[in-house]
SETOR-815849 format. One record per residue (C-alpha): x, y, z. Coordinates in Angstrom, 1 decimal. Example, Ala and Ser with C-alpha at 12.3 -4.5 7.8 and 13.67 -1.06 7.14 Angstrom:
R | xx | yy | zz
R | 12.3 | -4.5 | 7.8;
R | 13.7 | -1.1 | 7.1;
END
This chain:
R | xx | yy | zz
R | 82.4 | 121.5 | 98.4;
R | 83.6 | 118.0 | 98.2;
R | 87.3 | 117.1 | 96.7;
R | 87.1 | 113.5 | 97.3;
R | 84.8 | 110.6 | 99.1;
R | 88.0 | 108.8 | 100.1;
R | 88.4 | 105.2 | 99.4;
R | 85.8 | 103.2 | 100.4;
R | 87.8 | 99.6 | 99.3;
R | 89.6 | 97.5 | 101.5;
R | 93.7 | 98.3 | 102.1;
R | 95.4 | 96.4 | 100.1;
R | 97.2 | 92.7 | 101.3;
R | 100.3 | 94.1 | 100.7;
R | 99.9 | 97.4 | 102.6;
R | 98.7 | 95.8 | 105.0;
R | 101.9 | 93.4 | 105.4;
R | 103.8 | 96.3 | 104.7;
R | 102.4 | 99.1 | 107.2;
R | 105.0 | 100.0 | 109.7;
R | 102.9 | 102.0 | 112.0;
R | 101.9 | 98.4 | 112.7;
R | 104.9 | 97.3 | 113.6;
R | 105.6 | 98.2 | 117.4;
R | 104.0 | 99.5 | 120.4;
R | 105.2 | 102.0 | 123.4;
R | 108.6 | 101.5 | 123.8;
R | 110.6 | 101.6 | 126.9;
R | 114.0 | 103.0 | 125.9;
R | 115.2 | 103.7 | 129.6;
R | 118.2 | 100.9 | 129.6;
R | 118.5 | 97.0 | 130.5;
R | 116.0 | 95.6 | 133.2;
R | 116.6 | 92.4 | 134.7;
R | 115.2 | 89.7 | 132.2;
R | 113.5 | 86.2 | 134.1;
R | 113.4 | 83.5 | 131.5;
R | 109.8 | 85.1 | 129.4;
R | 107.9 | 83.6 | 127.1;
R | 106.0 | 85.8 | 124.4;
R | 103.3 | 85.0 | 122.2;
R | 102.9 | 86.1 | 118.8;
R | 99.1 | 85.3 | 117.3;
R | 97.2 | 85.8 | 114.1;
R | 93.6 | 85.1 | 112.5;
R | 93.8 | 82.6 | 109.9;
R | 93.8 | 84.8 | 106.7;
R | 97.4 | 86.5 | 107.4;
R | 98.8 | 84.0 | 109.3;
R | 103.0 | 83.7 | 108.3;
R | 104.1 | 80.4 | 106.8;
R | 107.6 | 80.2 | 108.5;
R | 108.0 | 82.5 | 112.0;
R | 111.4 | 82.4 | 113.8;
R | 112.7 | 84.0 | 116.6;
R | 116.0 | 85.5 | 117.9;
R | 117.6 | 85.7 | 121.7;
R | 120.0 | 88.9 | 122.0;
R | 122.7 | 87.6 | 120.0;
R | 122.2 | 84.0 | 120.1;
R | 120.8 | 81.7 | 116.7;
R | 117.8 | 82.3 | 115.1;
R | 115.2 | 79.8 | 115.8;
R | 112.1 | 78.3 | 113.8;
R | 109.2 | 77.9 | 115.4;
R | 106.0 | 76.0 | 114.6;
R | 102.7 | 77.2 | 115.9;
R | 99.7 | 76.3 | 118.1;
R | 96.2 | 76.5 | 116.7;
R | 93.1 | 77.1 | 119.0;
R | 90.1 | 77.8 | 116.4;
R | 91.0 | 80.5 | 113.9;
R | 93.7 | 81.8 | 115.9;
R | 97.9 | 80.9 | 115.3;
R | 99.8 | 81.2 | 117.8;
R | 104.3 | 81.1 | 118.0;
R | 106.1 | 80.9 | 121.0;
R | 109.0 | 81.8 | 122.2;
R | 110.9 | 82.0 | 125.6;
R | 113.3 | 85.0 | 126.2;
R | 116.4 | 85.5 | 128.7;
R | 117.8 | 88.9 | 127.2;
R | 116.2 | 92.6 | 127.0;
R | 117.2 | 91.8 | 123.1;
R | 114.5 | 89.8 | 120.6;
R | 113.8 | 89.6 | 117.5;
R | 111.1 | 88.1 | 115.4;
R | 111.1 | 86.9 | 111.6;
R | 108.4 | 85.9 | 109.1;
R | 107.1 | 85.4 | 105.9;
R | 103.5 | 86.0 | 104.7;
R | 102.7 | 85.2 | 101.1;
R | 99.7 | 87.6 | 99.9;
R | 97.7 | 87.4 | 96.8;
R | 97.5 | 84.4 | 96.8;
R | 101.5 | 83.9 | 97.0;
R | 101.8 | 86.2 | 94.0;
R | 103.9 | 88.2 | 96.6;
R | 106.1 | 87.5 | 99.6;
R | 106.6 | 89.6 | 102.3;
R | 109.7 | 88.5 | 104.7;
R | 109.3 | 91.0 | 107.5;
R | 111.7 | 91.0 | 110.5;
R | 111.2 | 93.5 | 114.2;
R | 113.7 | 94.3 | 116.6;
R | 112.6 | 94.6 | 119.9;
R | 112.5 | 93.8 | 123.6;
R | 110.7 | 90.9 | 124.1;
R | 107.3 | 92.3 | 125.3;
R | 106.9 | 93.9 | 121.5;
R | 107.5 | 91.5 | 119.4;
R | 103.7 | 90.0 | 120.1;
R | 102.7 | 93.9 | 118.4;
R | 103.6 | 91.7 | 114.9;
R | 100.5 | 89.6 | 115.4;
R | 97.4 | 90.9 | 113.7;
R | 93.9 | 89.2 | 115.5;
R | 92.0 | 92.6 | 115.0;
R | 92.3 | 93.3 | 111.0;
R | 89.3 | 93.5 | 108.7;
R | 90.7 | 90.6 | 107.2;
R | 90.3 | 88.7 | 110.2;
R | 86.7 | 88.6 | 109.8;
R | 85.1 | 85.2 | 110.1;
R | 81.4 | 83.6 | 108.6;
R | 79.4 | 84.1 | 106.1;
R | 79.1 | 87.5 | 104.0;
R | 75.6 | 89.0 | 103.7;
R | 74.3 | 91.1 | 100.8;
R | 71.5 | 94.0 | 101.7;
R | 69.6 | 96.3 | 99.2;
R | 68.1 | 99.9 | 100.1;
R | 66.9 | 102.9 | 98.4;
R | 68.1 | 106.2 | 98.3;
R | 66.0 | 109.6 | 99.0;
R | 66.3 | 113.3 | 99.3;
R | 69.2 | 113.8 | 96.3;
R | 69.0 | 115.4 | 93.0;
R | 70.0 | 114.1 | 89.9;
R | 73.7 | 115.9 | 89.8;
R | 75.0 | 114.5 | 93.4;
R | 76.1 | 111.3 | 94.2;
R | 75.2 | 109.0 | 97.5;
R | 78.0 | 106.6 | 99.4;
R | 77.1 | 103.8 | 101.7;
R | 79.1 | 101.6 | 103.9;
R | 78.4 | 99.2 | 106.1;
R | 80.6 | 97.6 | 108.4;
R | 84.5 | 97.4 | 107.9;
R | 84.2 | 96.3 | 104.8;
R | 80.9 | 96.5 | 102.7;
R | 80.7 | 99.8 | 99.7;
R | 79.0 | 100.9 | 97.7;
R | 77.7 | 104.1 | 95.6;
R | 74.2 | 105.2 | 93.9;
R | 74.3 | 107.6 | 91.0;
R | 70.6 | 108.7 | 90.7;
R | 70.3 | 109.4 | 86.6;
R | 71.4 | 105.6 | 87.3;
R | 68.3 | 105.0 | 89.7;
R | 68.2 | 105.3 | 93.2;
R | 68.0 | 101.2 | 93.9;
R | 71.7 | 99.7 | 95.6;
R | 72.7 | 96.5 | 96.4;
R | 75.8 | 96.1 | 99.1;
R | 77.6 | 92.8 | 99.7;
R | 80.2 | 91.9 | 101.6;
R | 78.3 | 93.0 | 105.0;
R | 79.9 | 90.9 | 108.0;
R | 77.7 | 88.7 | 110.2;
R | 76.7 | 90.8 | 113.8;
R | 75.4 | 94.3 | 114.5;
R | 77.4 | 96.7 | 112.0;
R | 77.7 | 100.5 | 111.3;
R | 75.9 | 102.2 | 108.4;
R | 77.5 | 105.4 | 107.5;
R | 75.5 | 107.3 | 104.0;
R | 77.0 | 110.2 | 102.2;
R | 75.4 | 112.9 | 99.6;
R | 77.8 | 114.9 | 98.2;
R | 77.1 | 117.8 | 96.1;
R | 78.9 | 120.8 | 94.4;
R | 77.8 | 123.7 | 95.6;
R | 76.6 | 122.7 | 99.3;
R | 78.2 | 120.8 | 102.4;
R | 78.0 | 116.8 | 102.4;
R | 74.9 | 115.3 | 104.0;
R | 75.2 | 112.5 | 106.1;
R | 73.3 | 109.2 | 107.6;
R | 74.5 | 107.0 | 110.6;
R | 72.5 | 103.9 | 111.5;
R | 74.1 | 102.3 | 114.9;
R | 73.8 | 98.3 | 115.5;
R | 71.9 | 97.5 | 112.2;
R | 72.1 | 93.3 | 112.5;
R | 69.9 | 92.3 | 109.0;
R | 69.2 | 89.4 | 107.8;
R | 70.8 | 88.3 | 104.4;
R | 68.9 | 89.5 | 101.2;
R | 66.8 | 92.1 | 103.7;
R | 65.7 | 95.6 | 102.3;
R | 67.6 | 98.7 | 104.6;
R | 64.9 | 101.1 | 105.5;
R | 65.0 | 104.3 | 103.0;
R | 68.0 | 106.4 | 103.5;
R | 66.3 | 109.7 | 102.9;
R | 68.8 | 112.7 | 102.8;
R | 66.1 | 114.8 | 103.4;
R | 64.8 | 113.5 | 106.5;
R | 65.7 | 114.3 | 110.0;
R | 67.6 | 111.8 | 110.1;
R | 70.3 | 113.4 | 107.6;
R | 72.5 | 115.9 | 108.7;
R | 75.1 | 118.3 | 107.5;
R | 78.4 | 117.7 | 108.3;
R | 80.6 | 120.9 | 109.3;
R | 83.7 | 123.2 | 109.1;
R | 86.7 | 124.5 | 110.9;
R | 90.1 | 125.3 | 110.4;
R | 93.4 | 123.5 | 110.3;
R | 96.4 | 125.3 | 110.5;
R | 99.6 | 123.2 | 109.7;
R | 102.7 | 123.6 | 111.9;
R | 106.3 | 123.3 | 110.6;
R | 106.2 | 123.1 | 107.3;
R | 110.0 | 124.2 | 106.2;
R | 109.4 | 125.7 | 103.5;
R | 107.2 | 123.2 | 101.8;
R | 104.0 | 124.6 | 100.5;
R | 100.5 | 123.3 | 100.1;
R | 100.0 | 120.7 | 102.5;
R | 96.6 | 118.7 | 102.3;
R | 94.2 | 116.9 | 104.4;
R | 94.4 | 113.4 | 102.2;
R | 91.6 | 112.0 | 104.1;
R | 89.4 | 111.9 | 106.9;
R | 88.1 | 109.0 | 108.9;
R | 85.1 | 107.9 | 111.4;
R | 86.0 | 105.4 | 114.1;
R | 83.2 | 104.0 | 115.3;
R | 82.8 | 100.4 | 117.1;
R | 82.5 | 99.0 | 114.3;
R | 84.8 | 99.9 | 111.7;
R | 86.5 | 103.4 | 109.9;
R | 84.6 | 104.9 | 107.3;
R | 86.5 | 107.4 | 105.3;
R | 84.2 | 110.7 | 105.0;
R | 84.1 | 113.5 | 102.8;
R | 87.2 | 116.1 | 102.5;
R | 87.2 | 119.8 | 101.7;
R | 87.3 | 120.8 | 98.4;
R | 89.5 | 124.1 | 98.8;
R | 92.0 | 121.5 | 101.1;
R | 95.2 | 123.1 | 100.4;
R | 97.5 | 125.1 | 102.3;
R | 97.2 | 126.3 | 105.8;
R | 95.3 | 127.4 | 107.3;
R | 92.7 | 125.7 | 105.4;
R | 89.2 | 124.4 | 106.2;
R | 88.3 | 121.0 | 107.2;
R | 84.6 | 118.7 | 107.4;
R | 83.7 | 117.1 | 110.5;
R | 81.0 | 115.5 | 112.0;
R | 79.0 | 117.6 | 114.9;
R | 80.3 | 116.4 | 117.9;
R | 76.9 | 115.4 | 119.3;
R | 76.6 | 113.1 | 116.3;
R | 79.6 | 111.1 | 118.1;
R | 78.9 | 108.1 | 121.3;
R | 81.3 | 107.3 | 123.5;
R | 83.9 | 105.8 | 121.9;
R | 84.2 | 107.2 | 118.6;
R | 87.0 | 109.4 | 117.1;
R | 87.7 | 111.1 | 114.1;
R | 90.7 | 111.3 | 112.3;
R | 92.7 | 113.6 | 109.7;
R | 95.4 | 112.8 | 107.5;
R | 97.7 | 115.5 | 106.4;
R | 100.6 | 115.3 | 104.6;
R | 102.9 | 117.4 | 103.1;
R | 105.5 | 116.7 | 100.2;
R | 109.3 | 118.4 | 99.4;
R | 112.8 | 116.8 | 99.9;
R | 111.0 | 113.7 | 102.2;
R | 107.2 | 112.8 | 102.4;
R | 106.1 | 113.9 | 105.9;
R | 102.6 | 113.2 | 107.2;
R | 100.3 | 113.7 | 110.2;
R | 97.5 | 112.0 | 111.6;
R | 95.3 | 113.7 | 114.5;
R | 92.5 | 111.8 | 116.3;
R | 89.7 | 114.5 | 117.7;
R | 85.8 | 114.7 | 118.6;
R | 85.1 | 118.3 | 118.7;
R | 85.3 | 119.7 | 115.1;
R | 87.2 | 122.8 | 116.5;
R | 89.9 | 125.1 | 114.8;
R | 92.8 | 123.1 | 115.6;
R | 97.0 | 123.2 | 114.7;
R | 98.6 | 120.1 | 113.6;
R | 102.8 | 120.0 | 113.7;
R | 104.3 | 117.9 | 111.1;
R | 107.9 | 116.6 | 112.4;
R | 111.0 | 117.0 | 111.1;
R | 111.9 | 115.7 | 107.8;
R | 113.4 | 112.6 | 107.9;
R | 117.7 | 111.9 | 107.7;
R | 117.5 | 109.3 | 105.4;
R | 119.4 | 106.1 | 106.5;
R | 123.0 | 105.3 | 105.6;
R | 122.5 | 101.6 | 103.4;
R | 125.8 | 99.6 | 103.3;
R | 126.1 | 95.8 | 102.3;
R | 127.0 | 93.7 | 105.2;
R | 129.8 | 91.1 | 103.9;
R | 129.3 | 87.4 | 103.7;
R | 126.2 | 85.5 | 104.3;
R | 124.5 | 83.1 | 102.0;
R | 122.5 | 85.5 | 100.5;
R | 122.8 | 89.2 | 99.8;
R | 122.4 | 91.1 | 102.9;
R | 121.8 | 95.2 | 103.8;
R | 122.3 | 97.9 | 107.1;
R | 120.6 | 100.6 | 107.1;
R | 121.4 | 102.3 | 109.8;
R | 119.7 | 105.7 | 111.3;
R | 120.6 | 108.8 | 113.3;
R | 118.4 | 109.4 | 116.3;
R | 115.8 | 112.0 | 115.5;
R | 113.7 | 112.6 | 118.7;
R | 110.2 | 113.5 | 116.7;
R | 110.3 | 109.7 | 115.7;
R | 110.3 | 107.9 | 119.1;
R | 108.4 | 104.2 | 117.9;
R | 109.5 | 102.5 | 115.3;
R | 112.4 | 102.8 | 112.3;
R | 111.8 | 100.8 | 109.3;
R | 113.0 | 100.0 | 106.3;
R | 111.4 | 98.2 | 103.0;
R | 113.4 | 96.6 | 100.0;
R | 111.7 | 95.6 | 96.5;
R | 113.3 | 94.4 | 93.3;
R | 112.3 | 94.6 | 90.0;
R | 112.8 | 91.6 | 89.2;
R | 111.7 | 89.9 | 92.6;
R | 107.9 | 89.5 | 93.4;
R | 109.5 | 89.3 | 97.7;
R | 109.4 | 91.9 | 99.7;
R | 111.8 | 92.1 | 102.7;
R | 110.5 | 94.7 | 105.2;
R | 112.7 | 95.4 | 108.5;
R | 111.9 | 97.4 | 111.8;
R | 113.4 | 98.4 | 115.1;
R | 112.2 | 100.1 | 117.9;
R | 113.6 | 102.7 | 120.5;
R | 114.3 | 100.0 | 122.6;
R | 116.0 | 97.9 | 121.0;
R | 118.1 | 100.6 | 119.7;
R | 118.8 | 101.9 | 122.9;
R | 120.3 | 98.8 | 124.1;
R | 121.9 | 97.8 | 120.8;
R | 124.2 | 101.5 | 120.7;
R | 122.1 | 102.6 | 118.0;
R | 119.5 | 102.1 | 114.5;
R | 121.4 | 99.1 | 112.6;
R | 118.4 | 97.8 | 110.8;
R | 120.6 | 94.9 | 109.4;
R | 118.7 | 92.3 | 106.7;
R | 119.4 | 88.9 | 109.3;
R | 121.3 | 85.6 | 107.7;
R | 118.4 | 83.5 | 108.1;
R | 120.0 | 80.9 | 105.3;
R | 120.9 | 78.5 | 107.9;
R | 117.3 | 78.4 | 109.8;
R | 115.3 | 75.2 | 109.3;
R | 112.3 | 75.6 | 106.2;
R | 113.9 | 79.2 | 105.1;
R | 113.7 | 79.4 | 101.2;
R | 116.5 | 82.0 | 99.8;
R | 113.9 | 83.3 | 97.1;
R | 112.7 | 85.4 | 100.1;
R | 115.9 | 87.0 | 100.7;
R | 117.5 | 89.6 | 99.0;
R | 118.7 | 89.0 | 95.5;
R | 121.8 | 90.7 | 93.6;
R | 120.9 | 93.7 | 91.1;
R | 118.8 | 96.8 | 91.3;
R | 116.8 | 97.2 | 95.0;
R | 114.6 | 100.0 | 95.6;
R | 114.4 | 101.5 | 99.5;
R | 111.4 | 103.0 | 101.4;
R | 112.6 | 104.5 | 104.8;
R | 110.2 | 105.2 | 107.3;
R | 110.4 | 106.5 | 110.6;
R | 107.3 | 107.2 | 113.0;
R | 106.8 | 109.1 | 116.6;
R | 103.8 | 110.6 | 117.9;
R | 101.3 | 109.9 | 120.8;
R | 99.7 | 107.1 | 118.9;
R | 100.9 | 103.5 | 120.4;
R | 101.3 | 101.6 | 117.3;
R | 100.3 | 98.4 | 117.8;
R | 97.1 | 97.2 | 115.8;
R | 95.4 | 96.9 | 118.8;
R | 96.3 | 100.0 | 119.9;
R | 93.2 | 102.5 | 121.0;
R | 93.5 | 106.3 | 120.1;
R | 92.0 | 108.9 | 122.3;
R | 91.2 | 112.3 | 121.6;
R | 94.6 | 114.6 | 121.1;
R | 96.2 | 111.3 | 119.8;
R | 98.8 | 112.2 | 116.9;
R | 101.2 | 109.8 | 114.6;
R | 104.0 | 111.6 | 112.8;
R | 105.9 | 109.9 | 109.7;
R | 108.3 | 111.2 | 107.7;
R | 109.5 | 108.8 | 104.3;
R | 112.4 | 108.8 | 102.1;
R | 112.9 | 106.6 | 99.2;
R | 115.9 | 105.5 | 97.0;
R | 117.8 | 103.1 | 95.3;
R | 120.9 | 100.5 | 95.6;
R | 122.8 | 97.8 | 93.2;
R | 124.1 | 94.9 | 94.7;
R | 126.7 | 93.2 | 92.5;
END
């Protein structure tokens, strides 16, 4: 009954950097308002904090700025006089294997969406590690647990039915416990507010208790699919107040209509939300996400395949320099982005705009900024001659997109990708 558990790991630094749905919040498109002199503030936590930030007003020179720290929170300022802003930055993950050079376009009030204070990898303290034993499950299934944002694990019983799960943050956190097995639906435990201390034993998780329950099924049907067959549910995900825990997804997921696991909705507080991924793959990568409570049989619309951006090389400049710039589509109404990768580069230069900005700029120009000239820039960051590979993105939806941002039930995020390649002399 199971096709997959999902993954239970961490996202990666670099998708994280990367992830334009993170880019932007609810845009207000509607034309130029008058603009008092505004000052915005852009914050991180301490473990994705940029090493160089600078700022842009309208037309007028970019600008570095050096932050404020208060605890584990950074803080850059900025003050504003046009409806036009733009922010700049560069985050070195892995451990600076990488650079990620990441640039929004935006009225002033949405550039603070670039700050990240609520991630996973914000967390603060010390780890704790917690062992438990598993119950109720026969030698050919499998068990999952998770704790908290971040702690996973995974019991096979011809292994013994003993685990160990580290990584649990400090405070009370969410258990979520899966048995899967072939030929019956998954079984699941939820544990609300568990606070242990670290090294502590977690009460039995017995999958044949009545504590355990199934998990059920409905139907998805998938709206405007073009042509494109076999669209699939990639994932599914619990929101709870403390964390997302990817849950088991149908095995016969392919298609629509097609079936779909949920949790009973009286399993649910206030508060929580499930979500589904679906995607669907032909001339561009389109996806959906719908946010629900009620596992009912429900129709999900996948929006129009993306026009993939015109990319032109903007002249002069002390280093190598792209536009790529978009056609209106009205099923992507939050944010337009764009990344560039080299082969021989280990930088990533990652460029968005929102509605907007567009609006008041006569259109999507996502132009790669001459940031040579700013005080501290390094031109390894930028752009280097050669081979560059393209990832176009374009998102719309119900979904406000900042990380912050808090679904409700009907919430949807559309995306539809593209992907290509340029030489620069």
């Amino acid at each position: 009954m199971v096709r997959s558990i999902g993954a239970f790991g961490a996202r990666s630094a670099i998708a994280a950097v990367l992830c334009a749905g993170a880019l932007a919040c609810n845009s207000d498109s509607t034309g130029p308002r008058p603009v008092a002199d505004r000052a915005v503030a852009v914050s991180y936590c301490a473990a994705v904090t940029p090493t160089w930030v600078a700022f842009r007003d309208g037309d007028g020179a970019w600008t570095r700025e050096t932050p404020s720290v208060t605890g584990s929170t950074t803080t850059f300022r900025h003050s504003f006089t046009s409806n036009r802003a733009a922010i700049a930055s560069l985050t070195p993950v892995l451990d600076g294997e990488f650079t990620v050079l990441r640039v929004l376009y935006g009225a002033p009030e949405e550039l603070s969406t670039d700050g990240d204070t609520t991630s996973p990898d914000c967390l603060t303290g010390a780890f704790k590690s917690l062992r438990g034993t598993v119950a109720g499950i026969a030698t050919t299934e499998a068990a999952f647990i998770a704790i908290g944002p971040l702690a996973r694990t995974g019991v096979v019983p011809r292994e013994g039915l003993d685990f160990t799960i580290d990584g649990v943050a400090a405070g009370p956190q969410d258990l979520l416990a899966v048995r899967t097995a072939q030929a019956a639906p998954p079984r699941l435990i939820i544990r609300r507010d568990l606070d242990l201390p670290n090294g502590s034993v977690v009460p039995t998780l017995d999958f044949a208790s009545s504590e355990a329950f199934d998990m059920v099924a409905a139907t998805l049907t998938i709206g405007n699919l073009g042509g494109e067959g076999n669209p699939v549910v990639d994932f599914s995900v619990l929101t709870t107040a403390h964390g997302e825990f990817f849950l088991p997804i149908a095995a016969s997921g392919n298609g629509s209509p097609q079936p779909y696991l949920a949790l009973p909705a009286d399993k649910l507080l206030a508060g929580d939300l499930e979500r589904l991924h679906v995607s669907a793959n032909g001339n561009s990568s389109r996806t959906a996400d719908v946010y629900f409570r009620t596992p009912t049989d429900r129709t999900v619309t996948l929006g129009s395949q993306i026009q993939a951006p015109t990319i032109s090389v903007i002249a002069g400049g002390a280093t190598p320099r792209l536009r790529a710039h978009y056609m209106a589509q009205a099923d992507y109404d939050k944010v337009s982005s764009i990344v560039y990768n080299q082969p021989t580069s280990t930088g990533f230069v990652a460029v968005s705009m929102t509605p907007a900005y567009a609006a008041l700029a006569g259109g999507y120009d996502l132009d790669v900024p001459d940031l040579a000239s700013v005080a501290g820039f390094d031109s390894s960051w930028a752009l280097q001659t050669g081979v560059i590979n393209w990832t176009a993105t374009r998102t719309g939806g119900t979904l406000p997109l900042a990380r912050d941002a808090k679904p409700v039930d009907g919430a949807t995020r559309l995306t539809s990708l593209a992907q290509g390649t340029i030489t620069l002399p």
